[in-house]
Residue frames as qw, qx, qy, qz and C-alpha x, y, z in Angstrom:
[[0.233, -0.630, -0.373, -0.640, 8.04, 114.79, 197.90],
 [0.121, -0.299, 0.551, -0.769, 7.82, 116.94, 201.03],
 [0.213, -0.533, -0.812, -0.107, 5.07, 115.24, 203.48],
 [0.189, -0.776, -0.061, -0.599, 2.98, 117.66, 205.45],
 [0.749, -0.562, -0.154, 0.317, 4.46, 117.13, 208.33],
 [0.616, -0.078, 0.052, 0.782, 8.02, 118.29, 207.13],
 [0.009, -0.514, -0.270, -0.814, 5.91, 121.54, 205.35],
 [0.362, -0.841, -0.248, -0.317, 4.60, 122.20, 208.72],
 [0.688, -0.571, 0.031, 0.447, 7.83, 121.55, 210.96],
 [0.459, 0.113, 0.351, 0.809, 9.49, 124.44, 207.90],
 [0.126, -0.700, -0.421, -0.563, 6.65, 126.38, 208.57],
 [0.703, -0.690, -0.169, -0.001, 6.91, 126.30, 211.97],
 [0.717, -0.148, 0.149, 0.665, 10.50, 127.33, 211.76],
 [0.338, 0.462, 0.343, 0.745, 9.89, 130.30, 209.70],
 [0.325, -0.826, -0.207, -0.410, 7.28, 131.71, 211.91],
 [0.669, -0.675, -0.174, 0.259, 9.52, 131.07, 214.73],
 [0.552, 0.205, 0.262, 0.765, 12.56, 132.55, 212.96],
 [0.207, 0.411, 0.200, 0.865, 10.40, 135.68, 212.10],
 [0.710, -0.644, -0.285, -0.010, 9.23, 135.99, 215.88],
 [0.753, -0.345, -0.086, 0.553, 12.38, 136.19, 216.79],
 [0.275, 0.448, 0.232, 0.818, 13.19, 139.06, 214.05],
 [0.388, -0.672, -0.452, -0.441, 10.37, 140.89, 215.58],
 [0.665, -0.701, -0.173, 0.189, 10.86, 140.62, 219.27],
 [0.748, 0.133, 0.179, 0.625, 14.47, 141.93, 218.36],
 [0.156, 0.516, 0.253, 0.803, 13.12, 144.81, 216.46],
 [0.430, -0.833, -0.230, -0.261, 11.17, 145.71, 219.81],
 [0.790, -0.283, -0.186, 0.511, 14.28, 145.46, 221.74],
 [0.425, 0.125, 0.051, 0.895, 15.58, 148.21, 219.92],
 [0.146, -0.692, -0.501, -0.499, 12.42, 150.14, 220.02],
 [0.692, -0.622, -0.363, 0.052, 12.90, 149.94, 223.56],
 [0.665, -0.220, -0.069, 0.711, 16.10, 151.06, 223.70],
 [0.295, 0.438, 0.322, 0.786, 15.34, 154.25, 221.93],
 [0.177, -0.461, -0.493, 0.717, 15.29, 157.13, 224.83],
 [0.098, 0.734, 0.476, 0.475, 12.63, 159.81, 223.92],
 [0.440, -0.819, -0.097, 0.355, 13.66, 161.92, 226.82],
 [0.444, -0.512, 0.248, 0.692, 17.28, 162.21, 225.20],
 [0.358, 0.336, 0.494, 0.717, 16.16, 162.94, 222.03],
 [0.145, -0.904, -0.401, -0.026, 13.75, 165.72, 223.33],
 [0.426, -0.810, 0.155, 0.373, 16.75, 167.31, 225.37],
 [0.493, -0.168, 0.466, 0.715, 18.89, 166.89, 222.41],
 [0.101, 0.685, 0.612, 0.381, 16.05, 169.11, 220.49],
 [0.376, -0.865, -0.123, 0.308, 16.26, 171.41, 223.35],
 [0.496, -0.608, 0.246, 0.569, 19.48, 172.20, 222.93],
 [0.476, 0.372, 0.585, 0.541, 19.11, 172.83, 219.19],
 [0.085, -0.800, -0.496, -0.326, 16.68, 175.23, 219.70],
 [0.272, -0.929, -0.131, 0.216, 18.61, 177.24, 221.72],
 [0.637, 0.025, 0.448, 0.627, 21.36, 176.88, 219.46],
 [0.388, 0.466, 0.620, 0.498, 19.34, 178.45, 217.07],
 [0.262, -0.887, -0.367, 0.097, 17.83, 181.06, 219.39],
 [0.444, -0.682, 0.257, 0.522, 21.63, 182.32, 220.03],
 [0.551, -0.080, 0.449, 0.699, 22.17, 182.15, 216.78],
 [0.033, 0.727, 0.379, 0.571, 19.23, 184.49, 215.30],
 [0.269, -0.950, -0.061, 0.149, 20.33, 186.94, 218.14],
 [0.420, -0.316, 0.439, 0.729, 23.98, 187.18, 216.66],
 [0.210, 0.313, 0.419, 0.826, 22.54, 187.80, 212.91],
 [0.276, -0.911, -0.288, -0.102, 19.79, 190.47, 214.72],
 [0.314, -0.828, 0.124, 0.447, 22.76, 192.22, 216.63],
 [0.445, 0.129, 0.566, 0.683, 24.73, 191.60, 212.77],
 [0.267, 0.500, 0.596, 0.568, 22.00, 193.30, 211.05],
 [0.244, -0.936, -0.105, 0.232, 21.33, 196.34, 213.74],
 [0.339, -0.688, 0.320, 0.556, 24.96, 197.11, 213.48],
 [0.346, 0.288, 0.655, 0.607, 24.79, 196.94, 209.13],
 [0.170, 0.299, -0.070, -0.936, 21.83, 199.42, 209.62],
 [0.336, 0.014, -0.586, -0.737, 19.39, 197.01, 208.00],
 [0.538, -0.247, 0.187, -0.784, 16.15, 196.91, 208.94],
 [0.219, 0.063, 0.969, -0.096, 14.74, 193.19, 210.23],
 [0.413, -0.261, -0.430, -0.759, 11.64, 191.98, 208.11],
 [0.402, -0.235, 0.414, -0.782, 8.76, 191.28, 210.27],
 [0.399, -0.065, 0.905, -0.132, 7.49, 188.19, 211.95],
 [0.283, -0.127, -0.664, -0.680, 5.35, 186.01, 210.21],
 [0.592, -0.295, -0.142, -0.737, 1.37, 186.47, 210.93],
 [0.128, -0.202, 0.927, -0.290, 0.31, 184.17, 213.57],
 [0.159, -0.117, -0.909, -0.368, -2.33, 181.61, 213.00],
 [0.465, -0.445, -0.254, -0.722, -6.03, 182.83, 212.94],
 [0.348, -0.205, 0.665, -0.629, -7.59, 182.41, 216.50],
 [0.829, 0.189, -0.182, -0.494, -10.42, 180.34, 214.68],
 [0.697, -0.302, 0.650, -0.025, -7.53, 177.47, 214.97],
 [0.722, 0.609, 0.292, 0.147, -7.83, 176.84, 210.79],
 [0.486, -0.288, 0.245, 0.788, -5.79, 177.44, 208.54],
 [0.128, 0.546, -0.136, -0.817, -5.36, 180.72, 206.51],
 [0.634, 0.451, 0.551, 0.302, -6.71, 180.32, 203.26],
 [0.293, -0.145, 0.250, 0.911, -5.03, 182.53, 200.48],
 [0.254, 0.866, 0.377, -0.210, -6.61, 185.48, 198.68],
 [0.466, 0.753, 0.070, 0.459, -5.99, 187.92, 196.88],
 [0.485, 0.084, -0.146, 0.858, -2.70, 189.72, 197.46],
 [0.027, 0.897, 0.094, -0.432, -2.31, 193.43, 198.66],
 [0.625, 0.683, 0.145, 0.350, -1.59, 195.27, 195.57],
 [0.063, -0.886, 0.391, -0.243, 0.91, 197.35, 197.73],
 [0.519, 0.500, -0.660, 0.210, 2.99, 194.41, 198.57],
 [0.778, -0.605, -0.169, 0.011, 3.56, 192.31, 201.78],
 [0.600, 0.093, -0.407, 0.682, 6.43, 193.69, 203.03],
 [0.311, -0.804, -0.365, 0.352, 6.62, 196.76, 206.07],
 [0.141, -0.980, -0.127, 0.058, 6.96, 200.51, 205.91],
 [0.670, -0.310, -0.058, 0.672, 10.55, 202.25, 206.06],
 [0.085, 0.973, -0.044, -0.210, 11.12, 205.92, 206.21],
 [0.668, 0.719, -0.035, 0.191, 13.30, 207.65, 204.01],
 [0.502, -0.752, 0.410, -0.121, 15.91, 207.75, 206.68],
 [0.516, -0.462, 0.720, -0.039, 16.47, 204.35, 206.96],
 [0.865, 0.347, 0.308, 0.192, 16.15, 203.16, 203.60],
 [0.338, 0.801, -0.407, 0.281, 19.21, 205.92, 202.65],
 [0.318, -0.690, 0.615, -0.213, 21.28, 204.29, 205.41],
 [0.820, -0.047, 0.570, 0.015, 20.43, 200.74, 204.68],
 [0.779, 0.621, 0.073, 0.050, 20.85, 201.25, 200.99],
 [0.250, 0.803, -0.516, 0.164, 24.17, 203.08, 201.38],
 [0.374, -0.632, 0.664, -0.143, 25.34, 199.49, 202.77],
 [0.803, 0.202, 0.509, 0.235, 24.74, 197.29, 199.80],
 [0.562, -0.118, 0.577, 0.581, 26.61, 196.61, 196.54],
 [0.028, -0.305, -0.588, -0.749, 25.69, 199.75, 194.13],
 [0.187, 0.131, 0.573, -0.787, 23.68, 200.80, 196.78],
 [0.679, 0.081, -0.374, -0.627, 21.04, 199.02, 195.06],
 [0.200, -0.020, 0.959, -0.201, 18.57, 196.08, 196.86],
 [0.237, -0.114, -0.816, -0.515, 16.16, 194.22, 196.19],
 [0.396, -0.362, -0.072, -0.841, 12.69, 195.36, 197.21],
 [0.843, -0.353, -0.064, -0.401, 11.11, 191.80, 198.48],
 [0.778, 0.040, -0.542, 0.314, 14.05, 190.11, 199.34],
 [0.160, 0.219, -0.633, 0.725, 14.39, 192.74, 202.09],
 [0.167, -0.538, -0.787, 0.251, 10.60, 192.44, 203.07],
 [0.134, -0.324, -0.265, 0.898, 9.71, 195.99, 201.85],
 [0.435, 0.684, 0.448, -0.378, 6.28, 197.38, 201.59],
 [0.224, 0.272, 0.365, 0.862, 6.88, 198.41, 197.12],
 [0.634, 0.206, 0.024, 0.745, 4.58, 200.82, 197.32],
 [0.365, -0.881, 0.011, 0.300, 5.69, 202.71, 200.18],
 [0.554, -0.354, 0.339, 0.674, 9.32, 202.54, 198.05],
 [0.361, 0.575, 0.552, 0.484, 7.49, 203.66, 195.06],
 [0.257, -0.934, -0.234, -0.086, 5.96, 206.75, 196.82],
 [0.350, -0.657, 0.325, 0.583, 9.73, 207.71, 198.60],
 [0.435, 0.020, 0.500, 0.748, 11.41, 207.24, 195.06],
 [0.185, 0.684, 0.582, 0.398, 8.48, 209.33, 193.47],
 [0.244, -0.950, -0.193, 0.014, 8.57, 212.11, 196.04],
 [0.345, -0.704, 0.478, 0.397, 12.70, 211.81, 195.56],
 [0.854, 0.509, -0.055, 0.094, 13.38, 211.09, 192.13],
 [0.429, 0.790, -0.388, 0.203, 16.69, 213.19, 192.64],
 [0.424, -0.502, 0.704, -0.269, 17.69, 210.53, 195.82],
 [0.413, -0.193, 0.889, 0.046, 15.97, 207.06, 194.18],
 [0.295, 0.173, -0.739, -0.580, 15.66, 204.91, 191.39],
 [0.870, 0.085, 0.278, -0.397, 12.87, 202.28, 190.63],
 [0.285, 0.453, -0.750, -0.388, 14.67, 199.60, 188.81],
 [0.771, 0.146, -0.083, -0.614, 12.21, 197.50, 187.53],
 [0.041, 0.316, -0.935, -0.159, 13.34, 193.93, 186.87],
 [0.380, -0.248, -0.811, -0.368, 9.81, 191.92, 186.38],
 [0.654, -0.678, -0.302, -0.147, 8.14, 190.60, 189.76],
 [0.746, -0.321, -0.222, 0.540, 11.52, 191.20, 191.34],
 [0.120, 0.900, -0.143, 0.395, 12.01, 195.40, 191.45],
 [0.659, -0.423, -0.306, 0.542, 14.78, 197.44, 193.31],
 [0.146, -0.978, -0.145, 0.014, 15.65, 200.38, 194.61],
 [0.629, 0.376, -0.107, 0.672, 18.74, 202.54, 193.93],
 [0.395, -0.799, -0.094, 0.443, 20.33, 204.98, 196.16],
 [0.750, 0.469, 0.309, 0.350, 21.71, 207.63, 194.03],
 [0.035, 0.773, -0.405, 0.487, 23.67, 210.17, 196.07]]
């Protein structure tokens, strides 16, 4: 049978044991440079910068319009709280120009209405006022638009 002595000089071993773990685990803590990980963040981020100016000079030279930033957080400092939708859609504007030029550069000249970020309906209204130029092609919450000359 253990006496209490031996159950404290095994105690006293354990804590020192997991003391030692510990002080260890700060070592590394220590070692861990927040500066270079910052600068190695940096340098992401401009990664990324250069890279959303290549698909921005990509998508000028396709002819398709860029959708538009997202809203910037109320001056109040809070966050947005949702509501009711616009029943005309959250996407932006495009004249009948440039939705015949963008369309005549997808597959079937036929896209998809919110996946490019366009206002439906402003596309409703062009396709209504041009039946004999575009289609509506319904497909649930997901419509598109045909280009048909």
């Amino acid at each position: 049978m253990p006496t209490p002595i031996t159950r404290a000089t095994a105690t006293k071993e354990q804590l020192a044991a997991e003391a030692k773990t510990r002080f260890e685990q700060l070592k590394k803590f220590e070692k861990f440079d927040l500066d270079a990980k910052n600068e190695e963040i940096e340098k992401v981020k401009e990664k990324l910068a250069k890279l959303e100016g290549e698909v921005d000079a990509y998508f000028d030279f396709l002819g398709i319009p860029k959708a538009p930033e997202p809203a910037a957080a109320s001056s109040s400092g809070g966050v947005k709280k949702g509501g009711a939708k616009k029943a005309s859609g959250e996407g932006f504007s495009i004249p009948l120009a440039d939705l015949k030029s963008a369309l005549e550069n997808f597959p079937q000249k036929t896209a998809d209405i919110r996946k490019q970020g366009w206002e439906i309906a402003n596309i409703k209204t062009l396709a209504a006022a041009n039946p004999h130029l575009l289609k509506i092609i319904a497909s649930g919450p997901w419509p598109k638009v045909q280009l048909l000359k």
